[in-house]
VOGU-3710 file (C-alpha; in Angstrom, 3 decimals, decimal comma):
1> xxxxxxxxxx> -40,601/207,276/30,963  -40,357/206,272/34,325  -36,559/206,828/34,642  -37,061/210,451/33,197  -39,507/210,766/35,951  -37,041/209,761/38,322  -34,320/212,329/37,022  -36,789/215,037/36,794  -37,701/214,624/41,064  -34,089/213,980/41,312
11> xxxxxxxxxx> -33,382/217,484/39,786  -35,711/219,368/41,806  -34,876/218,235/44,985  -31,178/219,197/44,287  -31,949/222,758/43,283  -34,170/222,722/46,953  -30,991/220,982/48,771  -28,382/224,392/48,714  -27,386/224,110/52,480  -24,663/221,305/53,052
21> xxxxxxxxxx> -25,206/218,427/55,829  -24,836/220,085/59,135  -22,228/217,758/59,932  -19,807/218,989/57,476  -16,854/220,792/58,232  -18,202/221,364/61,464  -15,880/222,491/64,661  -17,500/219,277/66,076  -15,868/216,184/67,241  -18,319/213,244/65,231
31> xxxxxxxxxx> -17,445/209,850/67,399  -18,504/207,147/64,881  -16,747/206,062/62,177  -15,859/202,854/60,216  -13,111/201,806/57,985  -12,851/198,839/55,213  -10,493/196,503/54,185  -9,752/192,941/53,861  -8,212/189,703/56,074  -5,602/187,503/55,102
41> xxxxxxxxxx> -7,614/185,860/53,132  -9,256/188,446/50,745  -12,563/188,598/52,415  -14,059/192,103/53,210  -14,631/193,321/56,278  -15,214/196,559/58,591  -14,354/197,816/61,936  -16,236/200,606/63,804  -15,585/203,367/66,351  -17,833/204,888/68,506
51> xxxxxxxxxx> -15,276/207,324/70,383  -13,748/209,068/66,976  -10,656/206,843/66,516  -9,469/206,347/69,796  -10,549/202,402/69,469  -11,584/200,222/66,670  -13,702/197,091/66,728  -12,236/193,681/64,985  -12,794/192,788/61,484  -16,323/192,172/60,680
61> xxxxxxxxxx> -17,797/190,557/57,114  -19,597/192,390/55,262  -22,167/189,470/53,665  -21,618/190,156/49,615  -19,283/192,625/49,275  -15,852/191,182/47,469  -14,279/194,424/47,128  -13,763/198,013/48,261  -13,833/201,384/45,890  -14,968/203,640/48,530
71> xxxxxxxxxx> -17,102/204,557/51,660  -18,677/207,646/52,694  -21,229/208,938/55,225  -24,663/210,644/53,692  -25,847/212,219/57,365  -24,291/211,252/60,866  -26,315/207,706/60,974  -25,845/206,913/57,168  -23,265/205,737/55,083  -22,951/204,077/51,709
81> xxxxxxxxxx> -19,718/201,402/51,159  -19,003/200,288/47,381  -17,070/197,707/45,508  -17,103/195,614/42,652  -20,394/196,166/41,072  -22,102/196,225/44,533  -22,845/198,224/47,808  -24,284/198,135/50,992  -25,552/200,590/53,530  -25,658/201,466/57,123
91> xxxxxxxxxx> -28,318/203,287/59,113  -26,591/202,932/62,524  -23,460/205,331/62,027  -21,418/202,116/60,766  -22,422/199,113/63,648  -24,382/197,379/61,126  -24,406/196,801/57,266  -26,985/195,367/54,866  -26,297/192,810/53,078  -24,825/194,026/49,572
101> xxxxxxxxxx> -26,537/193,944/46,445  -25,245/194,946/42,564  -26,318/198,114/40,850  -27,592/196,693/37,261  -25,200/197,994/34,723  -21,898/198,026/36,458  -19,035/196,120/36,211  -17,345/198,474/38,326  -18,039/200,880/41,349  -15,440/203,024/41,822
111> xxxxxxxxxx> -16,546/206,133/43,809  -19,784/207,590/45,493  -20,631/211,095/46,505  -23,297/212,689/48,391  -24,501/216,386/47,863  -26,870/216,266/50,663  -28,859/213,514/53,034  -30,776/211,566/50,718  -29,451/212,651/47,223  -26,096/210,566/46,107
121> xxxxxxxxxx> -24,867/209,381/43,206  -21,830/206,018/42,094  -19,547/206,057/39,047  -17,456/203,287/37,503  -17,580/201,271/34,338  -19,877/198,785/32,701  -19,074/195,870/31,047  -18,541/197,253/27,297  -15,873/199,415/29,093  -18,330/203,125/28,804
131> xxxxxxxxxx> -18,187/205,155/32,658  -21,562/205,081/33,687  -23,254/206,824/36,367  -25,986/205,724/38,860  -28,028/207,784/41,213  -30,150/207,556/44,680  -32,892/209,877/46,204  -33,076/207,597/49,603  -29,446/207,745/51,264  -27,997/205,668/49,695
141> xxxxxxxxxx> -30,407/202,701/49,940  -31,704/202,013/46,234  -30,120/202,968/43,190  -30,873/203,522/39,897  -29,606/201,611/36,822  -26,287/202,550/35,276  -26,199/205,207/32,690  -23,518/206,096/30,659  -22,254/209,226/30,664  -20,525/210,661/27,283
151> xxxxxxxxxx> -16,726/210,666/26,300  -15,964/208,576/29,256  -14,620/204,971/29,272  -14,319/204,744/33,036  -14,751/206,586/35,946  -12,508/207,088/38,590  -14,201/209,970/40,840  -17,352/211,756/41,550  -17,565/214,917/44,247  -20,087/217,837/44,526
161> xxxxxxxxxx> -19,101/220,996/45,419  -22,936/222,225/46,790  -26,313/220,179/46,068  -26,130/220,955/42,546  -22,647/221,504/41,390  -20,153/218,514/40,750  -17,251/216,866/39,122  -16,612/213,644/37,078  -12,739/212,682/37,023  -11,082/209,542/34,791
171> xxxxxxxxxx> -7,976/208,869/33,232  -6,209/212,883/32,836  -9,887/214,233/32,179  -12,852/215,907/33,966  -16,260/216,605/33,206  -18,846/218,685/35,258  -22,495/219,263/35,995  -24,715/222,600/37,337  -27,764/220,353/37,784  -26,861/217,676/40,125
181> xxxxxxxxxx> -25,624/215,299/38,010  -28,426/215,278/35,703  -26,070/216,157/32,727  -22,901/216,515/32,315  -20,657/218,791/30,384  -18,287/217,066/27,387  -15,096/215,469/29,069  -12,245/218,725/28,902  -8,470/217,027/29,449  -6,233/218,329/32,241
191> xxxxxxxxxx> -1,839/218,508/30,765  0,463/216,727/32,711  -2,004/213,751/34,332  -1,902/210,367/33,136  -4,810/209,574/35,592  -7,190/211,599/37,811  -7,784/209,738/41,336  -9,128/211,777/43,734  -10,860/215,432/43,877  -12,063/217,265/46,769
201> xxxxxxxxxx> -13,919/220,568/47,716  -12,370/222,517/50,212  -15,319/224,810/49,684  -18,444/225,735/46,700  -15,718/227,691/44,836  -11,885/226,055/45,846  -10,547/222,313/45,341  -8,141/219,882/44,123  -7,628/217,123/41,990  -5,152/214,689/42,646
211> xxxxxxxxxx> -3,223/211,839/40,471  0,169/210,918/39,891  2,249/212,396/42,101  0,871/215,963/41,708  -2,300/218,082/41,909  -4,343/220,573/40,113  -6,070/223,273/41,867  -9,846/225,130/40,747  -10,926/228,384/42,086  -14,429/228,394/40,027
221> xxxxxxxxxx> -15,533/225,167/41,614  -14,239/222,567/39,079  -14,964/224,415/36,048  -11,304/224,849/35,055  -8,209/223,568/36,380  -4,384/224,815/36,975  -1,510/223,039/35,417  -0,454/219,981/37,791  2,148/220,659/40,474  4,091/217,990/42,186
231> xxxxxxxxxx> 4,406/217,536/45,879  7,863/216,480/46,205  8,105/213,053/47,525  5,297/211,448/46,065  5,550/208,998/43,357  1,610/208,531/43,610  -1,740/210,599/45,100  -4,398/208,140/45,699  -6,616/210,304/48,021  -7,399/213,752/48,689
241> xxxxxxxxxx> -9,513/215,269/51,791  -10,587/218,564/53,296  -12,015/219,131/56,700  -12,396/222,973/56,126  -11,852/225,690/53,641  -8,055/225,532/55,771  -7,184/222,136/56,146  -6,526/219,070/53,759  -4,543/215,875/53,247  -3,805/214,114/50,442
251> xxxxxxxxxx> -2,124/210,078/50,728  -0,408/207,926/48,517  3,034/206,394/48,304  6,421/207,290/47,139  8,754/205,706/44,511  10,300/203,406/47,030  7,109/201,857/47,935  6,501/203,653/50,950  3,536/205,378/52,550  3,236/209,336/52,128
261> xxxxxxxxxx> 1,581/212,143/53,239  0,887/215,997/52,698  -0,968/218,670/54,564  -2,129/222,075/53,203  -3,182/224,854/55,608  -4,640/227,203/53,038  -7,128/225,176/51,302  -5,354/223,212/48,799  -3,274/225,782/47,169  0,012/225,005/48,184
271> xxxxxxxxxx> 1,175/221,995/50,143  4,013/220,967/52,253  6,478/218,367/51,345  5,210/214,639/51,706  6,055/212,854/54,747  7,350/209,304/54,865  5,095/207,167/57,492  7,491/204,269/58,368  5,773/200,816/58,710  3,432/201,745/55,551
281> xxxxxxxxxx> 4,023/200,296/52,434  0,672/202,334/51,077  -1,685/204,801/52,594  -4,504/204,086/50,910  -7,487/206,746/52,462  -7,305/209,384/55,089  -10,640/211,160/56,968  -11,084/213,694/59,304  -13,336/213,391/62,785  -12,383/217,194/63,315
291> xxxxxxxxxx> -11,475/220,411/61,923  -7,958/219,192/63,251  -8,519/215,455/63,617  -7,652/212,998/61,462  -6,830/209,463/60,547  -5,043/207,450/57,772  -5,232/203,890/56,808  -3,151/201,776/55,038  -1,408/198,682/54,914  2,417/197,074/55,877
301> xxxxxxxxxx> 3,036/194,791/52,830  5,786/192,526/54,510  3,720/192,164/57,828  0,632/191,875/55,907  -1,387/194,244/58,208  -4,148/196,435/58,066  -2,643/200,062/59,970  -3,893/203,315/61,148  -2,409/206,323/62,639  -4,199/209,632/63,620
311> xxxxxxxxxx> -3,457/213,242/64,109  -4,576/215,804/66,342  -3,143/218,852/64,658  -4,551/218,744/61,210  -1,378/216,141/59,724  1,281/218,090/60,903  2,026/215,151/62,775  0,864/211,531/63,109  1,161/209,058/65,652  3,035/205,402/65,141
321> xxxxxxxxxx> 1,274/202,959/62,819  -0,971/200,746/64,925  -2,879/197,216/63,245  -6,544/196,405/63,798  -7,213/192,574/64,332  -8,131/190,882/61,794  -7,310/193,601/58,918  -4,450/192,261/56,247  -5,125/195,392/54,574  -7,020/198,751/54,955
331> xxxxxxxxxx> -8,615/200,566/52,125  -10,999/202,989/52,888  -11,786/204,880/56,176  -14,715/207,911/56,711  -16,362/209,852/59,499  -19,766/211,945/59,281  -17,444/214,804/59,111  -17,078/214,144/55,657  -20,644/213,759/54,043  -19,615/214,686/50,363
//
């Protein structure tokens, strides 16, 4: 009873929650940031910036957390990192982190997603292999137990569209939901994906989803999809971001094992050829601080180094791969910019 309880104040408060965080897609410069990753020695650990990119801080632990699905701000104070079957939580724009503690019912966190402040919800996998789903009402803070969530075996992606509208991605299928994740609708597949990694809202209506080495783009915000079309010179799309109903970038890598990029300057419905970044051997995230800033992360397998590289004109160009001390690899990177 209690847990229908929960859902039922989790419901309302979506339908109140139509406006998106201020901070999104703003014209804005947002200074703080953090990225994830892990040392040498396959501990994780963060860095922080407090002047949008320019500089990082050196690897810090992160007490509990032993791996790294995702991170992403819930307001321009709070963010939300997962991993394994845990998370932890920031109040202080990314300075600070609790220490983490497990969701009960996951084996696996994959992704998280915020539709507004306090209202968020984590995907993965459980331990008899179903996708389950978990939800907060606090920013990220406390979370309820994992429940499972129909036709799915795993999880790979959550993202909202608007405070009740949202989309469930896994391996070459999607789900969706009209009631803030409350329900969701039985799993539809998408031709031509093996897997689904990635989707992203470049507004309530227009999006992508990304896997493989190609994408699929929705015009009726995630209710149906268009066949997959390849961006020539990927091999594989691990991540997909917008900063405006304009601008996007999706990462990945190419068949030579080599980092890759692509920028689209009409909201994700065409894109231009990927660009090879040399000195990655992935690019594993990529967030914007700007309508035309932005930053990817990634990692040089021979050096063994964690690398970033940022833009100024919405990916059109990047500068040279630079490493953070301490980072062996970097995994995930985010900015208040991007709150969903």
């Amino acid at each position: 009873m209690r847990y229908f309880v929960f859902l039922f104040s989790f419901f309302l408060f979506f339908v109140a929650c139509r406006k998106k965080n201020e901070a999104t897609n703003s014209g804005a410069v947002v200074n703080n940031g953090v990225m994830f990753g892990k040392n040498i020695n396959g501990q994780v650990g963060y860095s922080y910036t407090t002047n949008a990119g320019s500089t990082w801080s050196s690897l810090q632990a992160v007490n509990g957390l032993s791996d790294v699905g995702a991170v992403v701000f819930s307001s321009s104070t709070d963010a939300v990192v997962v991993g394994s079957d845990s998370y932890s939580y920031t109040t202080n724009g990314g300075g600070n982190w609790s220490v983490a503690q497990s969701i009960s019912g996951f084996n696996n966190i994959n992704s998280v997603a915020f539709s507004s402040a306090t209202h968020g919800m984590v995907v993965g996998y459980n331990a008899s292999g179903q996708g389950v789903c978990s939800y907060t009402t606090d920013g990220g803070k406390n979370w309820s137990s994992a429940t499972p969530v129909a036709g799915f075996t795993n999880i790979s992606y959550v993202a909202f569209s608007s405070a009740t509208n949202g989309v469930l991605v896994a391996s070459g299928i999607y789900s969706t939901t009209s009631d803030g994740g409350l329900t969701w609708s039985s799993p539809k597949a998408i031709s031509g994906f093996n897997s689904i990694s990635a989707v992203a809202f470049s507004s309530p209506n227009t999006g992508v989803l990304v896997g493989d080495g190609s994408y699929s783009y929705t015009s009726d915000g995630g209710l149906s999809w268009s066949r997959p079309q390849s961006v020539v010179g990927f091999n594989s799309i691990k991540y997909v971001i917008f900063s405006s109903t304009v601008y996007g970038i999706m990462v990945g890598q190419n068949s030579n094992n080599q980092g890759e990029y692509a920028y689209t300057t009409n909201g994700g419905k065409t894109w231009a050829n990927a660009q090879t970044v040399v000195g990655y051997s992935n690019i594993n995230s990529v967030a914007f601080s700007s309508i035309t800033n932005s930053l990817i992360v990634g990692t040089n397998n021979t050096t063994r180094e964690g690398l970033y590289s940022s833009s100024t004109n919405a990916g059109i160009t990047l500068t040279p791969p630079q490493p953070i001390n301490g980072f062996s690899t970097i995994l995930a990177v985010a900015f208040p910019l991007n709150t969903h």
